[in-house]
N, C-alpha and C positions, 0 to 999 in steps of 0.2 A: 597566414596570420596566426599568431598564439593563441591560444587560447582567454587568457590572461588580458591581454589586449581587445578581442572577439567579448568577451564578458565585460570590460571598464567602458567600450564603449556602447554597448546595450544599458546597461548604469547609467552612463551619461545621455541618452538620451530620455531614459525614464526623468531626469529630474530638469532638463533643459529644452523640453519643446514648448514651449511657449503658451502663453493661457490659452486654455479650449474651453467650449462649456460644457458646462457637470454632467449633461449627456453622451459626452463624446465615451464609446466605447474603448475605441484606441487608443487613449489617453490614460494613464491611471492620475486619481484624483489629484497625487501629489504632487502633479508639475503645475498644478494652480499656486504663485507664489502668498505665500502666507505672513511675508514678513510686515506690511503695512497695518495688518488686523490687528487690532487687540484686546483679541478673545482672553475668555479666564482658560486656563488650559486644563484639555480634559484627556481624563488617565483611563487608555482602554486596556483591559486583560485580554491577552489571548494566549492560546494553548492548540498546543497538535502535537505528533508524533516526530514531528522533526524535531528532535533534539537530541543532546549528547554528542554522539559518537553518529548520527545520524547521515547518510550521505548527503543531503539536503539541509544540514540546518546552517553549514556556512552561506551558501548563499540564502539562507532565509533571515538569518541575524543580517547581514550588507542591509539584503530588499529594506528590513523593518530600521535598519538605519538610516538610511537614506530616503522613506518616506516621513521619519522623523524630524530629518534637517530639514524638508521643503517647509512641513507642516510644524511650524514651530510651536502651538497651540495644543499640538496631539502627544501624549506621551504613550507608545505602547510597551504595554509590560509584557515582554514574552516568556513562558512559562512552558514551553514545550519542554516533551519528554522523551528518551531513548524509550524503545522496546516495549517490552512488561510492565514500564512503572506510569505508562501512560493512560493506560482505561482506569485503573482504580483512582489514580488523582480526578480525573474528568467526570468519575460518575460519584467520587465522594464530595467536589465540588457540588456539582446540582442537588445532591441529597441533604446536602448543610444548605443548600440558600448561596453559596457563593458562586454564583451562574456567573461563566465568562462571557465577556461582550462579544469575541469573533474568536470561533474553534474550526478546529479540521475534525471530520469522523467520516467513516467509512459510513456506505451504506449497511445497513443489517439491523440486529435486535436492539441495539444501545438507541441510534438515534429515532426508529419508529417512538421507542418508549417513551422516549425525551419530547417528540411530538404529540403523542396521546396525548403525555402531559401539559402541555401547551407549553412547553419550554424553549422552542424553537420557533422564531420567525417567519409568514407566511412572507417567502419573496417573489410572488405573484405580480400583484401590484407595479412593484419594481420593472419587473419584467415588461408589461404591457406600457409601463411609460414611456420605458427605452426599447423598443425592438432590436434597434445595433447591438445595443449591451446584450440580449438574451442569442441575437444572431451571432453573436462566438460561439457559443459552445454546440458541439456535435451533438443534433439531437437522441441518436439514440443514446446518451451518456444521461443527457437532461432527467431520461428516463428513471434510471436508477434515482434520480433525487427527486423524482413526483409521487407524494402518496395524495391517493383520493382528489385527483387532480386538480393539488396545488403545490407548488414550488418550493419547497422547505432549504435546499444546496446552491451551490455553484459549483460543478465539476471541474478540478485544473488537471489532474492527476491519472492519466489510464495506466493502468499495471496489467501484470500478466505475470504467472508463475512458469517457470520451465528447469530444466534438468541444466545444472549449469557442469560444467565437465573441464578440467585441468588435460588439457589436448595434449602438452607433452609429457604425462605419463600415459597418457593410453596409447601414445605413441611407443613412448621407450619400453614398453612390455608388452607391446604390440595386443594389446585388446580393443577387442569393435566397439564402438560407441552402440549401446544396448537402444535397441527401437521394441524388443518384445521382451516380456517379463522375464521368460528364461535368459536371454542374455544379459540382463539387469543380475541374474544369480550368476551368472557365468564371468561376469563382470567383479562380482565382491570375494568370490572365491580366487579369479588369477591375482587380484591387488593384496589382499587379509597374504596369500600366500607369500606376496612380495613383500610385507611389514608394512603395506600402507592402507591406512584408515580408508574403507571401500566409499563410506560418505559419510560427512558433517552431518550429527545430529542430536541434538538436544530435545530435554523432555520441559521446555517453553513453547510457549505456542509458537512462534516462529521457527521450531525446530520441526512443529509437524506440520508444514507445507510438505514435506512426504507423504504424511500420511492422508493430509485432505488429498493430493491428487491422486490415491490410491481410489477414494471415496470417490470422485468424480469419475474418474477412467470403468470403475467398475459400475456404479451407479446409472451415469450416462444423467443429461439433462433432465428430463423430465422429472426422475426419481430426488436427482442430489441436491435441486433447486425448491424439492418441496415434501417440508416436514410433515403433512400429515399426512403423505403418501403410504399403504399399509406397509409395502415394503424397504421405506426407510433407514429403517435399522438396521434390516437384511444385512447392506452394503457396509455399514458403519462395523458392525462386526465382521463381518466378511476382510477387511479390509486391515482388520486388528491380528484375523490371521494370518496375512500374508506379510505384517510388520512383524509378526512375533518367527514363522520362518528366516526373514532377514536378521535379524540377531541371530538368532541360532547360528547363521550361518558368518556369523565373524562380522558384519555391515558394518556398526556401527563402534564409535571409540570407547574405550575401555569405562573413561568418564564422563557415557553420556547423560548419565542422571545426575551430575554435579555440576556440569561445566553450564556457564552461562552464555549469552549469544554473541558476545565479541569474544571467546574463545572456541564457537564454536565455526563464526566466519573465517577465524584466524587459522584454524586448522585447512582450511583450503586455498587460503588466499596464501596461503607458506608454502603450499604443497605437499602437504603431509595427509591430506585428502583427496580422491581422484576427482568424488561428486557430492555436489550441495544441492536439493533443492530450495530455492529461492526466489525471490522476488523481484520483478523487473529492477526495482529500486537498488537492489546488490551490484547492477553494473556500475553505479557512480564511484564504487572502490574502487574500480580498475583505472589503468590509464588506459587512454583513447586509441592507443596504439599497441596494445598489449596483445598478440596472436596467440597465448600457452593457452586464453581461454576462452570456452565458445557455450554456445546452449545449443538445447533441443530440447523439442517434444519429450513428455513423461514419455515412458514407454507402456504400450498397454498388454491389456491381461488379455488370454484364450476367452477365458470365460468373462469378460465388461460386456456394458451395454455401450460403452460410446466409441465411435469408428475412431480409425487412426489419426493422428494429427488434432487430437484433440487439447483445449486448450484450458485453464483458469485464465479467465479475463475480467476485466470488469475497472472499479472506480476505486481509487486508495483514501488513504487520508488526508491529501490533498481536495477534500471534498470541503468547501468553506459555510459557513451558516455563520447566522445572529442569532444571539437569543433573544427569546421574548423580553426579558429585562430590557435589554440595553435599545432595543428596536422601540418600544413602550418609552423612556429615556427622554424626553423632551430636551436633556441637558445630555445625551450621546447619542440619539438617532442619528444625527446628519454627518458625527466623525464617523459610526460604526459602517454608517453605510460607503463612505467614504477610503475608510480602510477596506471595507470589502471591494468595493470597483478597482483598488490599487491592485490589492491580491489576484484579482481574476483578469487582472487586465493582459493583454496580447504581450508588451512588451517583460510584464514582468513572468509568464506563459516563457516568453523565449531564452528568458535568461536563467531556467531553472533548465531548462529543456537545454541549451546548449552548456552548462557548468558539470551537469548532475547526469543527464542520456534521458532525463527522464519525456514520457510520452504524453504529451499534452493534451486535454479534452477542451482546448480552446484552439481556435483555426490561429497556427502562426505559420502557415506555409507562406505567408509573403516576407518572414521573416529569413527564408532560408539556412536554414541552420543546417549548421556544420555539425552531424551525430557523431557520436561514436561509434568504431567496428560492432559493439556488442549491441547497440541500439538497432541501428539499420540489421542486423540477423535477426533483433526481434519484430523489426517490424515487417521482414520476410516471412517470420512463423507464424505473424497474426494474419498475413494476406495469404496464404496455403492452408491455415487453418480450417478443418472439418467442422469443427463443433466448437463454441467457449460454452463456458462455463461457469458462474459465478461462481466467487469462494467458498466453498462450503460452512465456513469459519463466520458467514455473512447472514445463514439460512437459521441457524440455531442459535441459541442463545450466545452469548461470547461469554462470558463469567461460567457458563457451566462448558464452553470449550475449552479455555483455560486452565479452571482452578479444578474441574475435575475430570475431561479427557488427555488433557494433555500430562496433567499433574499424575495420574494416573496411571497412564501406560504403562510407566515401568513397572508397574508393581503387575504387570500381565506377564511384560517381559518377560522377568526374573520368575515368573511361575507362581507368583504368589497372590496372586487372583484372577477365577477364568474371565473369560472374557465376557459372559455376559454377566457377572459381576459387576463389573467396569459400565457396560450397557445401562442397568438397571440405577446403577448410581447415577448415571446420566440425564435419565430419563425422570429419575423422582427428584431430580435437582432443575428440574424444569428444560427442556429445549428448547421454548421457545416464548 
């Protein structure tokens, strides 16, 4: 069956199963028909990173369409953003007052803060009304969204970082797919030698998922998971020299400090790149049937602390909340919640999870889904996996990841400031 078909009719079952009550886990909200009511209709903001150019935001525009037809009453404004331009809208919203009703944020520094501040809805409560609805999600995921044990997320989303590799040029120049750092040099020297770009890499945060699995592989759990560790930094600069080696040695393209992040996917999805690291979520480019390309394991260092086979894992932006507003809301509590049981619901879980490859932290195994080649190898490397690893990118501030390691580097690069320069700018711009 197509895919296309496989997808319209997961669609058609989200909006035509027939009334269930508001507890039904399996259900999302919107197949309760809404046409008889008449409510004054109410306008939810929501915002995540799925947008633009995002592998996931056509199927997240359909979902948010088509929970709109049922619920004629709900209008949701969707406001998602590609890349880069999505944390500063999300945190210059809550900083102005303009707090959205239902967002996606990764676990790390943004959303703990956004809690201290009481800006995020305790979904606790929730939880213990409905056990079904809290029995979807995999508890250890739950994890990542419990501070001080109370429920602030819903998990839909598991990611993983790994080395993703263009198989038929490491074929046609006959190079080993690199499992140890030397062969990672051995790797950028036979391709740079060949005229092709050794790997996709920009100096955007999404350009150094290189350099955080550098920080993890060397670091190793204990250390890369926890900032007030003394040897912390150790790794973080350690890790600056083995980035500033790879240039030297020809790695990255001529424009990596220029080029933005669909130029610099594009440069490997063309083949004009052997290797990218990236994000589970980069499989949704491909097609489902595509063999030129495959992942693996980072390759590790002599000198890391974390054994082989070790992994970035953890919980993406598919991670959904209310805010305190809208939760507080007497005239949005009952959509917001509403929109949220849609979003985390199994069937709409399945139809991201079969459009997009992506890895669901909500149990759709009765769903049986048909993955793609590149999903089913990741989820080979998450069950052979030694060690994960959270994102490094998740342990530290993110505004000082962004706007001054990542923005940064190049100026290490290019020899124009050492490295614990870089370090110290980091550290007095807050970590954490």
């Amino acid at each position: 069956m197509k895919k296309s078909k496989i997808v319209a009719l997961m669609m058609a079952g989200l909006l035509f199963m027939g009334p269930v009550s508001c507890k039904s886990p399996d259900t999302p909200a919107a197949a309760v028909p809404q046409d008889k009511q008449q409510e004054q209709k109410v306008t939810l903001r929501f915002i995540s990173s799925w947008g633009g150019v995002d592998s996931r935001a056509e199927a997240l525009k359909a979902l948010l369409d088509q929970f709109m037809f049922v619920n004629k009453n709900i209008e949701v404004i969707n406001e998602s953003l590609f890349g880069e331009d999505f944390l500063p809208k999300i945190k210059t919203d809550f900083a102005s007052g303009n707090d959205p009703d239902i967002f996606g944020l990764w676990p790390g520094s943004d959303i703990r803060a956004l809690i201290r501040a009481g800006r995020v809805a305790d979904l606790s409560a929730l939880m213990d009304q409905d056990p079904a609805w809290k029995a979807l999600f995999k508890s250890s995921m739950l994890e990542y969204t419990t501070y001080e044990g109370k429920i602030y997320g819903l998990p839909v989303e598991t990611i993983f970082e790994a080395l993703f590799i263009n198989v038929d040029l490491f074929d046609k120049h006959s190079v080993k797919v690199p499992e140890y750092y030397e062969e990672l040099k051995d790797a950028i020297v036979a391709f740079r030698s060949a005229g092709i770009d050794p790997i996709a890499y920009n100096a955007f945060a999404e350009g150094t998922y290189l350099y955080q699995n550098m920080v993890a592989l060397l670091a190793g759990k204990e250390i890369a998971e926890n900032p007030e560790h003394p040897e912390f930094g150790k790794y973080y600069r350690q890790a600056l020299e083995y980035m500033l080696e790879l240039y030297n040695l020809g790695a990255f393209p001529k424009d990596a400090f220029t080029m933005m992040n669909r130029e610099r996917n594009a440069l490997f999805q063309e083949k004009k790149a052997a290797m990218i690291v990236q994000g589970s979520w980069f499989i949704g480019y491909f097609d489902r049937y595509d063999e030129s390309v495959d992942i693996a394991y980072f390759p590790i260092f002599p000198d890391g602390n974390a054994p082989p086979k070790t992994m970035i894992y953890g919980l993406g932006n598919g991670c959904f909340h209310i805010s305190s507003a809208a939760y507080n809301d007497p005239g949005k509590q009952k959509e917001a919640v509403k929109l949220l049981r849609f979003l985390t619901a199994r069937e709409t879980a399945a139809v991201f999870a079969q459009q997009t490859g992506m890895l669901s932290s909500v149990d759709i195994r009765e769903s049986r889904i048909d993955y793609n080649r590149l999903t089913r190898k990741g989820q080979l490397l998450i069950n052979g996996a030694r060690q994960f690893i959270g994102p490094p990118d998740s342990f530290v501030d993110r505004t000082t990841w962004e706007e001054v390691i990542a923005n940064g580097m190049p100026y290490v690069l290019e020899g124009k400031w050492e490295i614990d320069e870089l370090w110290d700018k980091a550290v007095r711009a807050g970590l954490n």
